[in-house]
N, C-alpha and C positions, 0 to 999 in steps of 0.2 A: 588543321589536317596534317597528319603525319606524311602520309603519302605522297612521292616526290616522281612526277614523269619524266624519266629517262629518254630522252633525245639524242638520235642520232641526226646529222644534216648528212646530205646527201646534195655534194655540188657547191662548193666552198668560195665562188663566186662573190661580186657587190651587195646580191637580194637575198642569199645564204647565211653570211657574214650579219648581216644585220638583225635578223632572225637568230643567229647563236647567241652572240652577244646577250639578244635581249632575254632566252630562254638561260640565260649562263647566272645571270644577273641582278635581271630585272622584272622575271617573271615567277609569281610564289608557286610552287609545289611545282616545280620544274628543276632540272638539273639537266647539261653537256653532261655527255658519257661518252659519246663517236663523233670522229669526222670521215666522210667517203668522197674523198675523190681521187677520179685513175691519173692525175698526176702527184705523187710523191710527193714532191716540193711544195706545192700546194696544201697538199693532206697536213703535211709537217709545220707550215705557217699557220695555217687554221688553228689544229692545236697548242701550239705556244701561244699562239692569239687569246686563244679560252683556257690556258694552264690546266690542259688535261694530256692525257698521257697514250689512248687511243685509236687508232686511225686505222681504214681498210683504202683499200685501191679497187676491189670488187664490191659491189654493194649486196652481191645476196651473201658475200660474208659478215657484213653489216648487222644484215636480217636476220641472222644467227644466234648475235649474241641479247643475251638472256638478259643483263642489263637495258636493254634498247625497247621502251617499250611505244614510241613513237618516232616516227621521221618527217624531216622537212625535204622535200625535193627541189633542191633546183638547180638542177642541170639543165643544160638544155630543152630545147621542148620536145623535140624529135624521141628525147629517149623518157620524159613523163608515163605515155602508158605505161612501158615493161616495168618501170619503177614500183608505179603504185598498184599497180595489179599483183608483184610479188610482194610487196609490203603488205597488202592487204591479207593476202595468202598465208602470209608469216602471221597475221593475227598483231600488225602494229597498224595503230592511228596515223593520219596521213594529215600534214597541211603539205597541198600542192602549188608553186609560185604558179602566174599566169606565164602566157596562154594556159590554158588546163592539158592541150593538147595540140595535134598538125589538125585533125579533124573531127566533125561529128561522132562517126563509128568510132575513133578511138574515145573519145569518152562516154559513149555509153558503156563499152568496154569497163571503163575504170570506177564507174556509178557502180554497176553490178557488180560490179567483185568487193566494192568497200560493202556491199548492201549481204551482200550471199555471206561473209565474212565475218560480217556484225562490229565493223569498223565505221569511225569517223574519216570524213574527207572531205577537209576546209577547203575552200579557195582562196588564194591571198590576194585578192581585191583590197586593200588597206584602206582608200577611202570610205569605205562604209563605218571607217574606224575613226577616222579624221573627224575633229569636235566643229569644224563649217559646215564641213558635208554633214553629219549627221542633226545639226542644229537648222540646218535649211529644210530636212527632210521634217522635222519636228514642223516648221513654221506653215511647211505646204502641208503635211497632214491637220493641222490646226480650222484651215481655212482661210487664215492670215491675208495671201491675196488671191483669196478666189478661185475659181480652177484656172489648172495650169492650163495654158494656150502650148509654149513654145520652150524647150532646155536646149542649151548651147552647152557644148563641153568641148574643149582642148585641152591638149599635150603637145610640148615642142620641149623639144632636149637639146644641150650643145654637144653631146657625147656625138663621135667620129665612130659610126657600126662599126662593130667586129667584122670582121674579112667574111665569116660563115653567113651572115648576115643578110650579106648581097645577094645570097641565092635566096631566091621569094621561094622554092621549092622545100627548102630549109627553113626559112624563119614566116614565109607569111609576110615580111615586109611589116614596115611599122605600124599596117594596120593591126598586126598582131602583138609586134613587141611593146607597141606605146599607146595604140590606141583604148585597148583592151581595158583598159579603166575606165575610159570615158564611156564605152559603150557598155559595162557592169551599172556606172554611175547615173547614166540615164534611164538605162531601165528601171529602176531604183527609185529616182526621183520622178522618174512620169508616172510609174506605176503601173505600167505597163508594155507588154512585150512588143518588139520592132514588126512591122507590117510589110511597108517598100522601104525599100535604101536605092538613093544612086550614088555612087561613089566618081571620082577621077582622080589620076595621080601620077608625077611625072618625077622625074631625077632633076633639082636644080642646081645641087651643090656637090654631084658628086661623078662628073663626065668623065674621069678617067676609066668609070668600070663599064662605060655603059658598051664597050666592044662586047665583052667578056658576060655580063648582067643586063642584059638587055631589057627582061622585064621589071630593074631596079628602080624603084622610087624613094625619094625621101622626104616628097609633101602630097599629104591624101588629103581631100573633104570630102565629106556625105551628108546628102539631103533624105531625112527623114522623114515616116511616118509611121505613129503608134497606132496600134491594134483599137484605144480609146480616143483617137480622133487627134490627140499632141502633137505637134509640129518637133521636129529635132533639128538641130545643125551641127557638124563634126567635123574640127581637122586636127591633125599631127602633121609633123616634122621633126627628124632629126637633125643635126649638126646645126645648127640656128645660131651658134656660135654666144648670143649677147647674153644666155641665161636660160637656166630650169624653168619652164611656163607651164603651168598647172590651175586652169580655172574653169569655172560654168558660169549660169547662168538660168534663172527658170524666170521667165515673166506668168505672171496669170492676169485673170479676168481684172482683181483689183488693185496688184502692186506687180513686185519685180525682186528678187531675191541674185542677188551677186556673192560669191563665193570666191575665194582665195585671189590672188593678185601675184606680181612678180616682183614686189619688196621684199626686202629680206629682214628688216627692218623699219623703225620710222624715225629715223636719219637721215633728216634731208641737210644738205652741203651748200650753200649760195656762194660763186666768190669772181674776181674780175676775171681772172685769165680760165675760169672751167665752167663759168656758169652754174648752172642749178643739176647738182647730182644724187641721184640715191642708189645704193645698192641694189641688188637684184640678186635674185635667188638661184644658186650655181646648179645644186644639185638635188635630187626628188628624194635622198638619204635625209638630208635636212628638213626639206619642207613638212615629210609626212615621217620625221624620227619619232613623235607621240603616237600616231595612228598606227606604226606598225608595232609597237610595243601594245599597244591597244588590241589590236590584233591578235598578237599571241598571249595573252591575259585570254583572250578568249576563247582561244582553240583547247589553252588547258582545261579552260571551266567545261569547257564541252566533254571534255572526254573525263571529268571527274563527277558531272553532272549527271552525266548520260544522257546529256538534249542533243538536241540536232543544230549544225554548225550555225552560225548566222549567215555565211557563204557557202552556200550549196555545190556539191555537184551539177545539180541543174542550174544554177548561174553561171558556172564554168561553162558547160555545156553551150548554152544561149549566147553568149560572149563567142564562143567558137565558132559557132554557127554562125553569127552576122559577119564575122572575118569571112568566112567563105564566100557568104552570098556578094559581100562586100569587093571580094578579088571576082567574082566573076562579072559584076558591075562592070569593074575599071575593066577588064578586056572586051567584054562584050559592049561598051557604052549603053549600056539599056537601065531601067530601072528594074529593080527585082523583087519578086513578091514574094516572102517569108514561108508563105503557105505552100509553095508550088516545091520549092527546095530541103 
C-alpha cells in the first residue's frame, strides 16, 4: 500500500516521544510530518529527534496543516478533551495517551465528536498490545484454567511526580496516572465491567508536600468486584525507588496464569561480598517498547482498514470512570457501587 499516514504528535513528552519514534520508523504506511508543543525548545528537540523540519507551538495550527492527517495527544490530561474534540473536528484520526480524560462528561464529550466526525479514536492502553498480556487473555479465553475466580494487577514506578502532579485536582493522583492500565487490564482479562471498588490511599514517600497537597497520595489499593461475580485486587505507587513493577495475575477454578515480573533479564549474579543479584526493570519505556510499537502498527491498520480501534473510546471512558468512583472511595472510606455513579 502506497498510502502513507501523516502524523502530527501533540505533546513531545516520555509517552509522545516513544509514539514518534515508532510512527517515524517502525511503523509501515506511517510517516512524522509535525511536532506540537507550546514549548519551543521542546518542539525544536522532538524534531531533530525524528529529522524533520516541522513544528507548531499552537495545536489548532497543527490541525491545519494538510499534511497532518492523524495526531497523537499527549499532553497533559487536563487539556485531552479540547485536543481531541478539535482534531476530530479538523477531520484527523486520533490516538489518545491515558487517562482518556479528568472526567466522565469530558469523554463522552470526545466519543461523540470522534463519532459525529467519522474519525477513529484509539486509547493507548499498550498492554492489550504486550505479547503476556495478550497470551494470558488467549489461555483464559481457551478454558485453560477454568473460570476465572480472582485478577491481581499492579504498577509501582520509581519516577519522583512532576510538581503538577501533586495536585489530585490536576492529575487524579496515581490512581489515574499509573493505575489506569491496570484497571483497562482487568476489565479485559475478567471480561467484565467493575461493580464495587473500595479504594484507600496515603502519601508515604512524599511528606514535604503534604502542607501544600494535602489530599496527595503516592500508594492506593482497591478491593474489587466484577459485574460476573470476579474477585479483583489493585495497587500502585510512585517513587518506589528499587524499579519499574508492572504485573497480574488471574487465578481460576483450574490453574493460575502469572504475567510479567521485575527482571530485566535472566542474569542472575551469585558472589561473596553481594550475594545473589538480578536486575530489575528501571523503566515501563523498556518493559512494554514491543507493546507500544504493537500499538501503533495498530491504530494505523485502523484507520487504513476502517475497523474500529482495539482500544475504544468506551474503554477510555470506563478506565475514567472507576478513577472517579475510585477518588470518591478514598475520601468517603465507603465502598462504591458503579451503577449508582
Amino acid at each position: 500500500m502506497n498510502k502513507k499516514i501523516g502524523i502530527c504528535l501533540i505533546g513531545s513528552g516520555r509517552a509522545g516521544m516513544i509514539h514518534a519514534n515508532n510512527f517515524n520508523t517502525k511503523v509501515p504506511n506511517a510517516k512524522m510530518v509535525a511536532v506540537c508543543d507550546p514549548v519551543e525548545e521542546a518542539a525544536k528537540k522532538a524534531c531533530e529527534q525524528l529529522g524533520i523540519s516541522t513544528y507548531y507551538l499552537d495545536y489548532k495550527e497543527a490541525l491545519e496543516d494538510e499534511n497532518v492527517d492523524a495526531v497523537v495527544v499527549a499532553s497533559p490530561t487536563k487539556y485531552h478533551k479540547e485536543i481531541v474534540v478539535a482534531a476530530a473536528n479538523a477531520g484527523k484520526d486520533i490516538l489518545c495517551e491515558k487517562p482518556m480524560a479528568m472526567n466522565v462528561e469530558e469523554c463522552d464529550v470526545m466519543i461523540e465528536s470522534a463519532k459525529k466526525n467519522d474519525v477513529k479514536l484509539q486509547i493507548a492502553f499498550m498492554r492489550r498490545f504486550d505479547e503476556g498480556f495478550m497470551e494470558a487473555k488467549e489461555i483464559i479465553d481457551s478454558g485453560e484454567i477454568g473460570e476465572v475466580v480472582l485478577v491481581k494487577s499492579l504498577t509501582r514506578g520509581p519516577s519522583i511526580p512532576k510538581p503538577w502532579m501533586y495536585d489530585i485536582s490536576k492529575s487524579n493522583g496515581p490512581l489515574a496516572e499509573v493505575n489506569s492500565h491496570d484497571i483497562d487490564a482487568m476489565r479485559w482479562l475478567a471480561g467484565s465491567e467493575f461493580k464495587t471498588i473500595y479504594g484507600t490511599a496515603n502519601n508515604y514517600r512524599a511528606p514535604h508536600v503534604k502542607e501544600q497537597y494535602p489530599d496527595y497520595y503516592d500508594n492506593v489499593i482497591m478491593a474489587i468486584e466484577f459485574d460476573n461475580g470476579v474477585q479483583g485486587l489493585m495497587d500502585g505507587a510512585t517513587s518506589v525507588r528499587y524499579g519499574y513493577d508492572a504485573r497480574a495475575e488471574v487465578l481460576g477454578t483450574e490453574g493460575c496464569i502469572f504475567i510479567g515480573g521485575t527482571n530485566a533479564n535472566n542474569t542472575v549474579t551469585c558472589s561473596l561480598n553481594n550475594g545473589k543479584k538480578r536486575k530489575v526493570v528501571n523503566s515501563w519505556m523498556n518493559l512494554f517498547k514491543d507493546a507500544y510499537r504493537a500499538e501503533d502498527v495498530s491504530f494505523i491498520d485502523c484507520i487504513l482498514n476502517d475497523e474500529e480501534p482495539k482500544v475504544t473510546g468506551h474503554d477510555g471512558k470506563m478506565a475514567v470512570k472507576i478513577v472517579e468512583a475510585g477518588m470518591k472511595s478514598i475520601k468517603t472510606k465507603q465502598v462504591i457501587n458503579l451503577d449508582t455513579i
